[in-house]
N, CA, C and O atoms as a GROMACS GRO file, in nm:
protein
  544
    1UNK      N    1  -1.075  -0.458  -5.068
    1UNK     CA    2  -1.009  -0.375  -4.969
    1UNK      C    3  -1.060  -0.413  -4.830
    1UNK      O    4  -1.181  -0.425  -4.810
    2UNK      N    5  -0.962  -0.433  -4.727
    2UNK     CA    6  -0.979  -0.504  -4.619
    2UNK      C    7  -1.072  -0.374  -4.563
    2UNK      O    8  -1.053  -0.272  -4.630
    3UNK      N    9  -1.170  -0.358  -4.450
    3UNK     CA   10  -1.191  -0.251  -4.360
    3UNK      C   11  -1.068  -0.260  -4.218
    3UNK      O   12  -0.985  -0.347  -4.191
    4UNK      N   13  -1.109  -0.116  -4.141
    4UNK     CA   14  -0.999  -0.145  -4.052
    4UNK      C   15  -1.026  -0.250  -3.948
    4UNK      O   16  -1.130  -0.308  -3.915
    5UNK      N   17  -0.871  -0.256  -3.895
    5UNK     CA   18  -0.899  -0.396  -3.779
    5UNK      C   19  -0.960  -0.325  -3.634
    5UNK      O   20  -0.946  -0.218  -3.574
    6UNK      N   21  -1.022  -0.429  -3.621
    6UNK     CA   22  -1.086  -0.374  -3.451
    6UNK      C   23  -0.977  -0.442  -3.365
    6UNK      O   24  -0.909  -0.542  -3.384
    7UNK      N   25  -0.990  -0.313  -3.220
    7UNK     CA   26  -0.857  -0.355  -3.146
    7UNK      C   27  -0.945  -0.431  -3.103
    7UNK      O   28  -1.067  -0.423  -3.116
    8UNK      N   29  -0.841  -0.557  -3.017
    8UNK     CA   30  -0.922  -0.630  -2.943
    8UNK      C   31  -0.935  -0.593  -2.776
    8UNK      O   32  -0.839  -0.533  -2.727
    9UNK      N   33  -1.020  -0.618  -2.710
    9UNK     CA   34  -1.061  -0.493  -2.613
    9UNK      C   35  -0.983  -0.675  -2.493
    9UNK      O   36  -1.016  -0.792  -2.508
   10UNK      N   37  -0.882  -0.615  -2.392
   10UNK     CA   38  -0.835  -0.655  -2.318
   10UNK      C   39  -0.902  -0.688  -2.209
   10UNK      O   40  -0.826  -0.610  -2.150
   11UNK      N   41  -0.954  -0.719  -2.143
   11UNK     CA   42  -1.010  -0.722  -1.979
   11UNK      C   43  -0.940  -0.851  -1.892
   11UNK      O   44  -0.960  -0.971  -1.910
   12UNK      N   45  -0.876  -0.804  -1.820
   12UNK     CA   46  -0.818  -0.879  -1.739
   12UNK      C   47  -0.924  -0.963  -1.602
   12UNK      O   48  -1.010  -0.904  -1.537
   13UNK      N   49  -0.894  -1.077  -1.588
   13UNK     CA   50  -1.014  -1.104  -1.525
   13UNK      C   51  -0.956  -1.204  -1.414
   13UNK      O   52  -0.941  -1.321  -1.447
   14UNK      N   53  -0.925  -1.165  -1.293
   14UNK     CA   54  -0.864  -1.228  -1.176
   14UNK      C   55  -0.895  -1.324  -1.131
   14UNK      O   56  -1.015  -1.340  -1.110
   15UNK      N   57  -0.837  -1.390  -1.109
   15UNK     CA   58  -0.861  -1.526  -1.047
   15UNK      C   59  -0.814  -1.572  -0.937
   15UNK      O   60  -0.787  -1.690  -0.912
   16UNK      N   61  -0.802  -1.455  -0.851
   16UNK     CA   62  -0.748  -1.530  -0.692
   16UNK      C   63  -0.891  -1.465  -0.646
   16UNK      O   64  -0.973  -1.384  -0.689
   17UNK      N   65  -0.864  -1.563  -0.517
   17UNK     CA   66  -0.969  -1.525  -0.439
   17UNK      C   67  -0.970  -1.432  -0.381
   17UNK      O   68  -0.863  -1.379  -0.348
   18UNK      N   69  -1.105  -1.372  -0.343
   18UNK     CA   70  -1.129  -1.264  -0.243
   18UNK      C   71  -1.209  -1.286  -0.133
   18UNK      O   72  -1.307  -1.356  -0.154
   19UNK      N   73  -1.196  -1.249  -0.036
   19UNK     CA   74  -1.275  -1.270   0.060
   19UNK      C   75  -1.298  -1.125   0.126
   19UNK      O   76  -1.222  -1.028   0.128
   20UNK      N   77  -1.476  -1.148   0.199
   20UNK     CA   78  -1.486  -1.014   0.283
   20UNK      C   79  -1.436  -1.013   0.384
   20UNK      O   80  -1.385  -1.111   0.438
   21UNK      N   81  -1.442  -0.905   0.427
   21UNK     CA   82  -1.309  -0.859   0.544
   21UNK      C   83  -1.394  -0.861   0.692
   21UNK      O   84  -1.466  -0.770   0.732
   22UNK      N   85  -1.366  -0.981   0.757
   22UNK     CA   86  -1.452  -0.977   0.890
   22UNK      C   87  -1.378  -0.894   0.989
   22UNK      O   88  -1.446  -0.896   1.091
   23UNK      N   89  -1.246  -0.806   1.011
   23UNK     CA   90  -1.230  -0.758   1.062
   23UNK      C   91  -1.185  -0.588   1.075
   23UNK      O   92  -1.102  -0.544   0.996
   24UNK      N   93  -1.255  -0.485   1.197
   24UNK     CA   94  -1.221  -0.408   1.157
   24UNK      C   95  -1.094  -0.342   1.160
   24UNK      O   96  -1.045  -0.324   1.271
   25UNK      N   97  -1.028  -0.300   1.055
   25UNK     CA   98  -0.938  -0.218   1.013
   25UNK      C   99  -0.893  -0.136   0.946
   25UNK      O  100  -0.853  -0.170   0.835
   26UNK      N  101  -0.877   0.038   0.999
   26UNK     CA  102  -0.835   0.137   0.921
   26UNK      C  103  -0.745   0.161   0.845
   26UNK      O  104  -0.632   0.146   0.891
   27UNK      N  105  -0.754   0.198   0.730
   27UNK     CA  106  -0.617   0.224   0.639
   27UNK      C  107  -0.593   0.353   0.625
   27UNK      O  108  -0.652   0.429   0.548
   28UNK      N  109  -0.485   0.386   0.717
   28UNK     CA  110  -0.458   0.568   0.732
   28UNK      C  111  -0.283   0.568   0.623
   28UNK      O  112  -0.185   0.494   0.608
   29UNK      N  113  -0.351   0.745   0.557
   29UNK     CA  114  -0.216   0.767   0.474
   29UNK      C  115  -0.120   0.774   0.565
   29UNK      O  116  -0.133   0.811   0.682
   30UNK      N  117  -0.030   0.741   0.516
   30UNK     CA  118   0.142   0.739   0.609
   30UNK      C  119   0.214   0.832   0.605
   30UNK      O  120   0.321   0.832   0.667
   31UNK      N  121   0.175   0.931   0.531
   31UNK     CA  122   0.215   1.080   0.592
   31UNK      C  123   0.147   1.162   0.587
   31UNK      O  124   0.196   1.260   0.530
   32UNK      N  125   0.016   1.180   0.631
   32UNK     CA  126  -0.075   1.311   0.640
   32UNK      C  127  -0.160   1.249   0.793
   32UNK      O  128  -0.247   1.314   0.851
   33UNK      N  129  -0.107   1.108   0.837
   33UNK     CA  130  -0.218   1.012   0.917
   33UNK      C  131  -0.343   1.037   0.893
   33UNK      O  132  -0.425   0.985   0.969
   34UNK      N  133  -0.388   1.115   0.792
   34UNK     CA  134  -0.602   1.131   0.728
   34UNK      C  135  -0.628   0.977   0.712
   34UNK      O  136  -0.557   0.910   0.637
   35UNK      N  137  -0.742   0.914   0.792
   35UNK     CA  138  -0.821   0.761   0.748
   35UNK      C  139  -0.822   0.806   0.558
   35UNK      O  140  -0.824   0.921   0.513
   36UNK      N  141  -0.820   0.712   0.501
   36UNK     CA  142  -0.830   0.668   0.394
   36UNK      C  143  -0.979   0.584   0.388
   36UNK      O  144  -1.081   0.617   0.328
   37UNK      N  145  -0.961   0.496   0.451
   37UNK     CA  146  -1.103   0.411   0.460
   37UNK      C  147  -1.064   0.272   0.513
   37UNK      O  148  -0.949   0.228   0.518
   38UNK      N  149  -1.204   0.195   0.562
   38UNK     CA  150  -1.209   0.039   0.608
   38UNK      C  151  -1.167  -0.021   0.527
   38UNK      O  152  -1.169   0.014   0.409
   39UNK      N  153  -1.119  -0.126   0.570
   39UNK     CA  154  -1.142  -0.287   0.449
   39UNK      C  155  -1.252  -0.358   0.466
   39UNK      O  156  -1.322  -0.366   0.567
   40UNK      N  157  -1.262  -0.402   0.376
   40UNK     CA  158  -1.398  -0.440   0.320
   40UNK      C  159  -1.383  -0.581   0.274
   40UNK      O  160  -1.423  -0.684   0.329
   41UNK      N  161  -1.326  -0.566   0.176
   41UNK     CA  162  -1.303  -0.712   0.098
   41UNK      C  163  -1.123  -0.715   0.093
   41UNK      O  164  -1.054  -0.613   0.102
   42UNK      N  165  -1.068  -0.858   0.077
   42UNK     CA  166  -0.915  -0.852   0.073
   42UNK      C  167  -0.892  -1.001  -0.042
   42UNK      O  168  -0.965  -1.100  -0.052
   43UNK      N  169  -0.758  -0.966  -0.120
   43UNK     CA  170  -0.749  -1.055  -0.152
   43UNK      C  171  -0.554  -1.051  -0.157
   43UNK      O  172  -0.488  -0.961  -0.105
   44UNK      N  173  -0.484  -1.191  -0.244
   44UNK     CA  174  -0.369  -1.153  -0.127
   44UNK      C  175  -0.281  -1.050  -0.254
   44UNK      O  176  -0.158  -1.037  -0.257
   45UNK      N  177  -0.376  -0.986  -0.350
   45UNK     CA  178  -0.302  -0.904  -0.405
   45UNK      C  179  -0.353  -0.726  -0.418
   45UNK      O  180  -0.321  -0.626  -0.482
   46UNK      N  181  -0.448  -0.768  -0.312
   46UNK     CA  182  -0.484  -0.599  -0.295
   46UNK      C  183  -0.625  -0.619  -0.202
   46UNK      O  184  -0.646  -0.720  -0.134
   47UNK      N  185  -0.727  -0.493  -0.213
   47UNK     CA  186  -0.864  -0.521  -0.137
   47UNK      C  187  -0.912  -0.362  -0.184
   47UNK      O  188  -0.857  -0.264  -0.234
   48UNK      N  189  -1.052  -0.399  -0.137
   48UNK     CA  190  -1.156  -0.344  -0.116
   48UNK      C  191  -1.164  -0.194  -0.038
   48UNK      O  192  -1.130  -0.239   0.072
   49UNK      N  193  -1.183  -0.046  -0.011
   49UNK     CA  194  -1.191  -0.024   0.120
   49UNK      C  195  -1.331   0.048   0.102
   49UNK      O  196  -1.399   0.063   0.000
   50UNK      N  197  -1.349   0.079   0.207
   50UNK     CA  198  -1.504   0.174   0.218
   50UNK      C  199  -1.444   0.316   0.272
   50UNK      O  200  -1.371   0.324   0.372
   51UNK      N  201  -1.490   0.442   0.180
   51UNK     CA  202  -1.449   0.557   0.226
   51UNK      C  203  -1.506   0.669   0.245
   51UNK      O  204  -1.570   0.692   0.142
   52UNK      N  205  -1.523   0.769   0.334
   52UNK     CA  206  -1.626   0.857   0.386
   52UNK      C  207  -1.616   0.965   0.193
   52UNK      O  208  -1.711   1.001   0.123
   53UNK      N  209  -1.475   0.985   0.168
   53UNK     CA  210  -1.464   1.048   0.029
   53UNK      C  211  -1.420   0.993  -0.099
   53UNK      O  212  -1.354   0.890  -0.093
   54UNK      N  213  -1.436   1.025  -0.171
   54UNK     CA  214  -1.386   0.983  -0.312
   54UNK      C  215  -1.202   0.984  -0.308
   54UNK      O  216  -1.134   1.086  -0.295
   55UNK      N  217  -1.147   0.838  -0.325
   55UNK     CA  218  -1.050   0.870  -0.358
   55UNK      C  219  -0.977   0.858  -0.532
   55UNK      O  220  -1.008   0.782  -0.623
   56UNK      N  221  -0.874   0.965  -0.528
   56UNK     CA  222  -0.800   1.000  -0.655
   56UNK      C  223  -0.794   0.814  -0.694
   56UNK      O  224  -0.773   0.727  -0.609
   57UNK      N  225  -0.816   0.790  -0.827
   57UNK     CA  226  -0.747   0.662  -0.912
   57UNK      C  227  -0.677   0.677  -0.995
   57UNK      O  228  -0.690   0.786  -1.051
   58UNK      N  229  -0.593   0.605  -1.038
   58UNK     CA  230  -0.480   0.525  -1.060
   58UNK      C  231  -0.363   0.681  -0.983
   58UNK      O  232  -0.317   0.778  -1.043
   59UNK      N  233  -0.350   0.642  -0.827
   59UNK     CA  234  -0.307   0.742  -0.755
   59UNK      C  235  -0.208   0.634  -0.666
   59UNK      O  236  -0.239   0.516  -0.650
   60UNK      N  237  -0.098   0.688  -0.619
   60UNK     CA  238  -0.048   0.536  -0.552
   60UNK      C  239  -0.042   0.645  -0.390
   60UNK      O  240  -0.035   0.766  -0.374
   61UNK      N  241  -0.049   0.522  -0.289
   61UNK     CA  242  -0.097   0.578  -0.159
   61UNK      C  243  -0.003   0.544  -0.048
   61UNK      O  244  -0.015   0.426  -0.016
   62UNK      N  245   0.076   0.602   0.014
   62UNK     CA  246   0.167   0.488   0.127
   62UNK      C  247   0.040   0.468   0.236
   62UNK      O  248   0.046   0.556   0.323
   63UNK      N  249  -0.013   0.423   0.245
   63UNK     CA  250  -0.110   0.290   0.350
   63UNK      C  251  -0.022   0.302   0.477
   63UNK      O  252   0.100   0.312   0.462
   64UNK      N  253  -0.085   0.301   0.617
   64UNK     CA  254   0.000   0.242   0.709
   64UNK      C  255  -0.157   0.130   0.736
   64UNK      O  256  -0.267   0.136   0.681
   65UNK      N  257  -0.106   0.034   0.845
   65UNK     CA  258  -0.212  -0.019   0.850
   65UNK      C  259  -0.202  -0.095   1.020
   65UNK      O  260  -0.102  -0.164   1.040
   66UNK      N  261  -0.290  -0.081   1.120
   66UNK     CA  262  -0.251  -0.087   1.314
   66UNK      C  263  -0.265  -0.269   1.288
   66UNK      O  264  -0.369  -0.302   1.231
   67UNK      N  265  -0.189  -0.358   1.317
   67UNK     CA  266  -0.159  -0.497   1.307
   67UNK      C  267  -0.236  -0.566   1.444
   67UNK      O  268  -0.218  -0.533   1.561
   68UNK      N  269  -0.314  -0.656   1.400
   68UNK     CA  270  -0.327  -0.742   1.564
   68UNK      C  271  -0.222  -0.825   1.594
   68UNK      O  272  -0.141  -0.889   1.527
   69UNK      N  273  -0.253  -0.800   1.767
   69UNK     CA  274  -0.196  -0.880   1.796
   69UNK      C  275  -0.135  -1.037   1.766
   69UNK      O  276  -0.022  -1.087   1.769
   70UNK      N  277  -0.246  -1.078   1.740
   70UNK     CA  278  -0.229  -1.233   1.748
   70UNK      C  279  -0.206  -1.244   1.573
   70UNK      O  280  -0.238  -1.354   1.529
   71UNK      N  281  -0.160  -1.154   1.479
   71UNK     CA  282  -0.085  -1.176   1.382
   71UNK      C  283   0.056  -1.164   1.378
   71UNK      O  284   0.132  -1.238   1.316
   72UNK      N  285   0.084  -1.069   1.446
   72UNK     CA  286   0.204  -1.035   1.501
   72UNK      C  287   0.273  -0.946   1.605
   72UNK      O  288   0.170  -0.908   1.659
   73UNK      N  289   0.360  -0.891   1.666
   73UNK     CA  290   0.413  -0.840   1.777
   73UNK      C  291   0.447  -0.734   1.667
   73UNK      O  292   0.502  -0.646   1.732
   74UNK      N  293   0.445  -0.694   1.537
   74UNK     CA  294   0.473  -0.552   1.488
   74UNK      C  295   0.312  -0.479   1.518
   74UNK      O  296   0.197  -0.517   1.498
   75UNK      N  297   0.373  -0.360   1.573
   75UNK     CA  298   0.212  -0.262   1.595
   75UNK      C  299   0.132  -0.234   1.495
   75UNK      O  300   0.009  -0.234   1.498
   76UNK      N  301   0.249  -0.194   1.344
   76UNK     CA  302   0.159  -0.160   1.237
   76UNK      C  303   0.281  -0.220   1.126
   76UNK      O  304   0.389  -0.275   1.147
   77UNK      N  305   0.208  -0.184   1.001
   77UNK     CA  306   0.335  -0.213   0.850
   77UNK      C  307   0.269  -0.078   0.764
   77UNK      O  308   0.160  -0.021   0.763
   78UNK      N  309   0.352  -0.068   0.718
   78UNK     CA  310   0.333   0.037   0.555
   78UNK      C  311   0.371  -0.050   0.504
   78UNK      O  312   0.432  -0.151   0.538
   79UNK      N  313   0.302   0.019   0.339
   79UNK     CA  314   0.322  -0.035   0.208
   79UNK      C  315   0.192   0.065   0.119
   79UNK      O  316   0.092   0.127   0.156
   80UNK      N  317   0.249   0.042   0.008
   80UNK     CA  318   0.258   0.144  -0.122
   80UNK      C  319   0.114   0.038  -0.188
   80UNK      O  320   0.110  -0.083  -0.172
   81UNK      N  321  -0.002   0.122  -0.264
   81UNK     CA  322  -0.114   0.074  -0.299
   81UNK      C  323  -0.150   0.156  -0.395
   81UNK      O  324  -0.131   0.276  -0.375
   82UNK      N  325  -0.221   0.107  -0.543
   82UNK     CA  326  -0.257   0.212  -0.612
   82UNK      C  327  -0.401   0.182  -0.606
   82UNK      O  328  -0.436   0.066  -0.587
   83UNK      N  329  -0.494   0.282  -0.623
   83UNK     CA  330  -0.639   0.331  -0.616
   83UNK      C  331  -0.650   0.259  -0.782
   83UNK      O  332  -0.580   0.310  -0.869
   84UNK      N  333  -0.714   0.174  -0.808
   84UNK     CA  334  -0.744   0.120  -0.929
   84UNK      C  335  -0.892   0.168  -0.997
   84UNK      O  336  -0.893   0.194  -1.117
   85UNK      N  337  -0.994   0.178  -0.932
   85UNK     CA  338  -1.149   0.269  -0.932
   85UNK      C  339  -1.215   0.298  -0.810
   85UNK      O  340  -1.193   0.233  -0.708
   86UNK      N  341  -1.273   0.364  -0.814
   86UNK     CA  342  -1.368   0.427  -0.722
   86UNK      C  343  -1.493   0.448  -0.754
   86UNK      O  344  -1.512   0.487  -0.869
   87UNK      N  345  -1.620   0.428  -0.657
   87UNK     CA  346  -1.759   0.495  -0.713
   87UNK      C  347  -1.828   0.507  -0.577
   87UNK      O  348  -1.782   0.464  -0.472
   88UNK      N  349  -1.933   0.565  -0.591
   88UNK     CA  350  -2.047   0.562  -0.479
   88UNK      C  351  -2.073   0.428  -0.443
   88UNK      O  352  -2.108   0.348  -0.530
   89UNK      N  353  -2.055   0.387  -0.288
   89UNK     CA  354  -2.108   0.283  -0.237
   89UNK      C  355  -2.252   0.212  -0.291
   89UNK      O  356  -2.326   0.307  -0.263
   90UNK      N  357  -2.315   0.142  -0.332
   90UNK     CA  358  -2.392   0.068  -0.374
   90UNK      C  359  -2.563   0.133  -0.297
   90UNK      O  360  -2.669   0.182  -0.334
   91UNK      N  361  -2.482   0.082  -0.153
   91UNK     CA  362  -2.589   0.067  -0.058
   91UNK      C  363  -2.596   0.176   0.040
   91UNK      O  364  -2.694   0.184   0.113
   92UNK      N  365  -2.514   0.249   0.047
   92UNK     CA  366  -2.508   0.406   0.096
   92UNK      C  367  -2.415   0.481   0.046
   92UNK      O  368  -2.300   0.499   0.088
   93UNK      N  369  -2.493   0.549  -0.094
   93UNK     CA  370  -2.448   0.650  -0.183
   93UNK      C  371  -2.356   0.759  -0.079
   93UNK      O  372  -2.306   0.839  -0.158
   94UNK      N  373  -2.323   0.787   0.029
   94UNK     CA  374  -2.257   0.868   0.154
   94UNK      C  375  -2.125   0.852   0.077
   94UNK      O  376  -2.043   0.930   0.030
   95UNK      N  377  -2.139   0.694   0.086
   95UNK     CA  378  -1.997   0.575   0.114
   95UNK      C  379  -1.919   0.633   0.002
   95UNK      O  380  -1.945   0.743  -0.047
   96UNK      N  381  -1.820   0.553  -0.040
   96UNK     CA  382  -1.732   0.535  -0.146
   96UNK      C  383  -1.640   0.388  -0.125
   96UNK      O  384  -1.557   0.369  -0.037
   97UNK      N  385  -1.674   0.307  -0.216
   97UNK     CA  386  -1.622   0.205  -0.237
   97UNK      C  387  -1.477   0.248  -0.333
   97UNK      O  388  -1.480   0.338  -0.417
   98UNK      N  389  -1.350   0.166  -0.302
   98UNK     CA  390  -1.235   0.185  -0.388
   98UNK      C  391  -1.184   0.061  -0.344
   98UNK      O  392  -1.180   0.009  -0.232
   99UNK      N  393  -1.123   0.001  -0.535
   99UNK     CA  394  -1.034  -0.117  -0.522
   99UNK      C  395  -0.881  -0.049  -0.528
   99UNK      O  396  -0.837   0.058  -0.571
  100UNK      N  397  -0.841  -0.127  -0.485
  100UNK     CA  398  -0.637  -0.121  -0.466
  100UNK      C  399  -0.577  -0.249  -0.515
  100UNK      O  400  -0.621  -0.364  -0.521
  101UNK      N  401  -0.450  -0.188  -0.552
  101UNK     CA  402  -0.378  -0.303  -0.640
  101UNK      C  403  -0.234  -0.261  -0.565
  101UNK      O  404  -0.160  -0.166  -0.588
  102UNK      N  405  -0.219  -0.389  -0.446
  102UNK     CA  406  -0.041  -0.330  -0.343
  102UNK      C  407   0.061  -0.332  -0.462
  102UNK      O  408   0.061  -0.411  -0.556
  103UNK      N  409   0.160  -0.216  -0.437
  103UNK     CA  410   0.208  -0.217  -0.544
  103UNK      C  411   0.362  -0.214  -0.460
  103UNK      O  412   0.468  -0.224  -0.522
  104UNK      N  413   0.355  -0.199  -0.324
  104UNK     CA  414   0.477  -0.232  -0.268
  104UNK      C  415   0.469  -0.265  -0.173
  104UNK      O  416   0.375  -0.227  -0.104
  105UNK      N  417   0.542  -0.332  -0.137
  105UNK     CA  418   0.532  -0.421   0.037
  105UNK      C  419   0.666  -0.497   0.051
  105UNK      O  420   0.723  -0.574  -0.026
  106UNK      N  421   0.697  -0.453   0.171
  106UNK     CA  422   0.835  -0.553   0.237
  106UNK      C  423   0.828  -0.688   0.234
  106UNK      O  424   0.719  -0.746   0.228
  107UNK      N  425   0.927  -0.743   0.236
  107UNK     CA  426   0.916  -0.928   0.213
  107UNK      C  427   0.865  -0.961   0.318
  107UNK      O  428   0.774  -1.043   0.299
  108UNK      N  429   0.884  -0.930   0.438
  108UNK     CA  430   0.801  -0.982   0.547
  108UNK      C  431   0.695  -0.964   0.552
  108UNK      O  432   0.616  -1.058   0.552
  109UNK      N  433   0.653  -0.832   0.556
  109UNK     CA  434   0.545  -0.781   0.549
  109UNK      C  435   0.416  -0.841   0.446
  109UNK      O  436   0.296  -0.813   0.458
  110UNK      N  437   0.474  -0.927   0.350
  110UNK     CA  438   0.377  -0.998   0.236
  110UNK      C  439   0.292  -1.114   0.333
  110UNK      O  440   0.176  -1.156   0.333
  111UNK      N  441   0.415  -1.144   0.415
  111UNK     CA  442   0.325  -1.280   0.500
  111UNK      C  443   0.293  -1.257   0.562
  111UNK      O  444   0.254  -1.356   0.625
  112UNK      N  445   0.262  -1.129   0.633
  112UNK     CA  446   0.194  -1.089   0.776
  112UNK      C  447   0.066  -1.045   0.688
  112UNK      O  448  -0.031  -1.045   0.763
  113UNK      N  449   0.024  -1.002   0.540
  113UNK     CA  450  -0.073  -0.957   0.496
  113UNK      C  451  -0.146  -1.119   0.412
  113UNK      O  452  -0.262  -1.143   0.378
  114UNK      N  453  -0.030  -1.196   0.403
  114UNK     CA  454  -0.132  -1.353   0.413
  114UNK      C  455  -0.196  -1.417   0.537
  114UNK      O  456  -0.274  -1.512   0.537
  115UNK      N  457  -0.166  -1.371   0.606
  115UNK     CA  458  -0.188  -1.407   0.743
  115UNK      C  459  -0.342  -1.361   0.779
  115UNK      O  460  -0.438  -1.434   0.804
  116UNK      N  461  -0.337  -1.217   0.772
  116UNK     CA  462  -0.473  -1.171   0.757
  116UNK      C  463  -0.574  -1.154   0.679
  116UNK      O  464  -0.686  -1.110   0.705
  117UNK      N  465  -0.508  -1.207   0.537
  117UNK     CA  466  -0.599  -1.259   0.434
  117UNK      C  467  -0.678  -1.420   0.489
  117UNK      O  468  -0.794  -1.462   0.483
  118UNK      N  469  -0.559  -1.471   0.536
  118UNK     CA  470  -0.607  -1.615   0.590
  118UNK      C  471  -0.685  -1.612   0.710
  118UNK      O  472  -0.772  -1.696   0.733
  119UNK      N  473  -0.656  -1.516   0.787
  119UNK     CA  474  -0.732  -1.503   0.929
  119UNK      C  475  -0.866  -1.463   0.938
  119UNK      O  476  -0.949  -1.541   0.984
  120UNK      N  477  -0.909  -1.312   0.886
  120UNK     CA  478  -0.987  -1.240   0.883
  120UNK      C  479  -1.041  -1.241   0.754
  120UNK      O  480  -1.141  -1.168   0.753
  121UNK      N  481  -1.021  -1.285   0.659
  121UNK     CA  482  -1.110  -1.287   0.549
  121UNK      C  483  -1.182  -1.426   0.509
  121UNK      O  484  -1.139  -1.533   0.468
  122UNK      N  485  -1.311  -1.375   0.540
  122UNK     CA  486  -1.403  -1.483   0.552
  122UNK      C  487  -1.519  -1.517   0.417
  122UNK      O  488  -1.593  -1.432   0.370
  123UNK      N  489  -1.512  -1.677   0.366
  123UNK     CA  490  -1.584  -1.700   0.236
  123UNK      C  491  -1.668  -1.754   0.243
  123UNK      O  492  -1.700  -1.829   0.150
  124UNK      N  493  -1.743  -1.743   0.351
  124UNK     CA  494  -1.888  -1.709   0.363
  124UNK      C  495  -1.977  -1.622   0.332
  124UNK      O  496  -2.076  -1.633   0.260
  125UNK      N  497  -1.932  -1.524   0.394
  125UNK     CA  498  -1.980  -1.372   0.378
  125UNK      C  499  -1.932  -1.288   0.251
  125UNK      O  500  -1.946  -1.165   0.257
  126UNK      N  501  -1.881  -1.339   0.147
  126UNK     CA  502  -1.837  -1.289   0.081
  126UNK      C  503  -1.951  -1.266  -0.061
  126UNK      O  504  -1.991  -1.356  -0.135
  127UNK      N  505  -1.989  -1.102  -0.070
  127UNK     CA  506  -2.114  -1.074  -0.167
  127UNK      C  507  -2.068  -1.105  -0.311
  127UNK      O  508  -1.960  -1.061  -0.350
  128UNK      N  509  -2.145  -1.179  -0.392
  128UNK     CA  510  -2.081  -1.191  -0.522
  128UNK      C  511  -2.150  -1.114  -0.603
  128UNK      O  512  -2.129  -1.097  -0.723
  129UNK      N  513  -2.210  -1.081  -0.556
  129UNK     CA  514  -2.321  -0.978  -0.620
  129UNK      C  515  -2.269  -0.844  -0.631
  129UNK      O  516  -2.326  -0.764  -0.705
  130UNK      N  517  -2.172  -0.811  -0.570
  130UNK     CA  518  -2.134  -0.670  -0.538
  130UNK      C  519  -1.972  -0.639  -0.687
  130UNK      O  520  -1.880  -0.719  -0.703
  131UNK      N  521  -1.982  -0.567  -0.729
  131UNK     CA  522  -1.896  -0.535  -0.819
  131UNK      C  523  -1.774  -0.468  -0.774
  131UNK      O  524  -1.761  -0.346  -0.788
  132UNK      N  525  -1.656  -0.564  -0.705
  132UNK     CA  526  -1.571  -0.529  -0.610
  132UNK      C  527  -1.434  -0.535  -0.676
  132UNK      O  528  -1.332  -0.529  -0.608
  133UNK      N  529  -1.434  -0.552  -0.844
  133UNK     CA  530  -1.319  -0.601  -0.870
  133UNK      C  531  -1.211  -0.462  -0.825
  133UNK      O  532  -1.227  -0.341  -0.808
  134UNK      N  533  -1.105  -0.553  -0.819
  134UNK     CA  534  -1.002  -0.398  -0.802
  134UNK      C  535  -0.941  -0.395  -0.959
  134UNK      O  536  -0.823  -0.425  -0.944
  135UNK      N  537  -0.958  -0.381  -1.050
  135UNK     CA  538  -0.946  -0.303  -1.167
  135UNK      C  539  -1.044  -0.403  -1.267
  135UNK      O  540  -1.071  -0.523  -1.271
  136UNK      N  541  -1.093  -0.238  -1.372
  136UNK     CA  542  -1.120  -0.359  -1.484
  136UNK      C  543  -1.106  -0.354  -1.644
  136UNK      O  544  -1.130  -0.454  -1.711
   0.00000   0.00000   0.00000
């Protein structure tokens, strides 16, 4: 008699890059305008943020986000993000670290957020040490 089968345990394990986020920028909800939190780390299918509170996960968020200049002549973009985990910041338990997984974004709007993946996210500075995945 066979015993039972073990499920096999899934973990998805990403393979684009991430880079930390050399620049600063707030991610405020798009209809309450409350900060949400910094970016931190970005990659071109979601990021990192740092947040004064715990946010709700697997919660989806409309994001607005204030654009630089020299990415583009739009002031800001929305787009739709889900909260994938959350925990106490590492290095100041205050904090709250949360990964995001964009779960909607305008066609344009995808290349204005490669743009600043390419611009501002820098792979130098990028901690590998730090447990940043956005889901796991």
């Amino acid at each position: 008699m066979a015993g039972p089968k073990k499920k096999e345990a899934s973990i998805e394990r990403r393979t684009r890059e991430r880079r930390t986020f050399s620049h600063y920028m707030r991610l405020m909800h798009e209809n309450t305008g409350e900060l949400v939190g910094h970016l931190v780390n970005i990659s071109q299918e979601g990021f990192r943020l740092e947040s004064l509170r715990p946010v709700p996960v697997d919660k989806d968020f409309p994001l607005r986000i204030e654009l630089p200049r020299d990415i583009t002549d739009k002031p800001y973009m929305v787009f739709v993000a889900r909260c994938r985990w959350c925990r106490p910041d590492r290095i100041d338990p205050s904090l709250f670290d949360a990964g995001f997984e964009i779960t909607e974004m305008m066609p344009g709007d995808i290349e204005i957020f490669r743009l600043i993946f390419e611009r501002y996210g820098s792979i130098d500075n990028y901690q590998s040490n730090r447990a940043d995945y956005l889901w796991r």
